[in-house]
C-alpha positions in Angstrom: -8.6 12.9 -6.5 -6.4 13.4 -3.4 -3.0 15.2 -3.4 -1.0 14.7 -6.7 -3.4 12.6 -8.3 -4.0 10.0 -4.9 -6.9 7.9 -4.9 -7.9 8.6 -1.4 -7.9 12.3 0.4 -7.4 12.0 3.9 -10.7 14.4 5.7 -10.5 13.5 9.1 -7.8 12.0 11.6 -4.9 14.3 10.3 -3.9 14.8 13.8 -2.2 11.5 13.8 1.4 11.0 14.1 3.4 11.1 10.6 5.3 7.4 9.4 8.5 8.0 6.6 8.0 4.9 4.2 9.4 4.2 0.9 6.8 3.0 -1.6 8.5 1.9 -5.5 11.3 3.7 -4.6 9.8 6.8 -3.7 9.4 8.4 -0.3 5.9 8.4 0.9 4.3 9.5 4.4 1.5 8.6 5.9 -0.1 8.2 9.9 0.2 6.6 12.4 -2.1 3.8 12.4 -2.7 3.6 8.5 -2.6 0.4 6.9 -0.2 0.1 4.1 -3.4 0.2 1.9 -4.2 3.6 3.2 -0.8 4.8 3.0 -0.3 3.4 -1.2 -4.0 4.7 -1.7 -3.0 8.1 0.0 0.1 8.5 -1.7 -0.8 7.4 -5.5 -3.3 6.0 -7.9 -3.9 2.2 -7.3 -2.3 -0.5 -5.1 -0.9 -2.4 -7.8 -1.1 -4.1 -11.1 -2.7 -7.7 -11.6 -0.9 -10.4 -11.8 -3.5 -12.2 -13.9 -3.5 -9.0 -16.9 -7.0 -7.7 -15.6 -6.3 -4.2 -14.7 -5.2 -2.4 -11.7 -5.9 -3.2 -8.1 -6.8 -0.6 -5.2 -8.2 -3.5 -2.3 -11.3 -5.1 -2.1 -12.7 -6.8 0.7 -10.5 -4.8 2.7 -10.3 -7.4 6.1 -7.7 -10.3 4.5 -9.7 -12.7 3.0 -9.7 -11.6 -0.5 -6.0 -11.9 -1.5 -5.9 -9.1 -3.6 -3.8 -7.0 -2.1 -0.5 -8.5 -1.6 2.5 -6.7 -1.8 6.2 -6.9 -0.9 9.0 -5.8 1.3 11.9 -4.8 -0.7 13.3 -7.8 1.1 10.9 -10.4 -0.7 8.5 -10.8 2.0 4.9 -10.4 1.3 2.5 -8.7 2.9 -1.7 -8.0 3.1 -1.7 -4.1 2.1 -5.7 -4.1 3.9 -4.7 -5.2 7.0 -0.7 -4.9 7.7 -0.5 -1.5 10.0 2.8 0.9 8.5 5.5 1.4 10.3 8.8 4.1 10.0 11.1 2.9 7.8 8.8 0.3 5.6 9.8 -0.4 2.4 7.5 -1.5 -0.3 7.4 -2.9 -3.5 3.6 -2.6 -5.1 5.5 -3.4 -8.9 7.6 -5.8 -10.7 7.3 -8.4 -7.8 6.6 -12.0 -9.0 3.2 -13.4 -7.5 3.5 -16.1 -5.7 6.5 -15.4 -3.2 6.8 -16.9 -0.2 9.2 -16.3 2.0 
């Protein structure tokens, strides 16, 4: 396992520029051109919880077809965690967000 338990260990590409995000609460960093997949995966165990009682979530197709790994902006707004690039400042909610929310 990566750093503190992560799923992923970064090996490559470190020399990228660092992004401040706030994942659950908790401030997370990750690169510059990570998606907010990377950066969950990077910074803790799995991408969320199924809505549907089946386990945890870390991605799976990985290219925005699958739908399996929504999450929110603390604000409500949902995002694809495979394909939505970070940015400084994000804030994300992986837990407790009601599935479907559009908005």
């Amino acid at each position: 396992m990566g750093v503190n338990g992560a799923r992923l260990k970064r090996v490559a590409e470190t020399g990228r520029a660092p992004v401040s995000l706030v994942i659950d609460g908790t401030p997370a960093t990750a690169l510059e051109g990570d998606t907010l997949l990377t950066a969950v995966l990077t910074n803790g165990r799995q991408l969320r919880v199924s809505e549907f009682g089946d386990g945890v979530r870390s991605g799976f197709c990985l290219m925005g077809a699958c739908q399996d790994c929504w999450v929110y902006t603390e604000e409500g707004g949902r995002l694809r965690a495979c394909s939505t690039p970070v940015a400084e400042g994000m804030r994300i909610v992986t837990r407790g967000a009601t599935w479907p929310r559009l908005g």
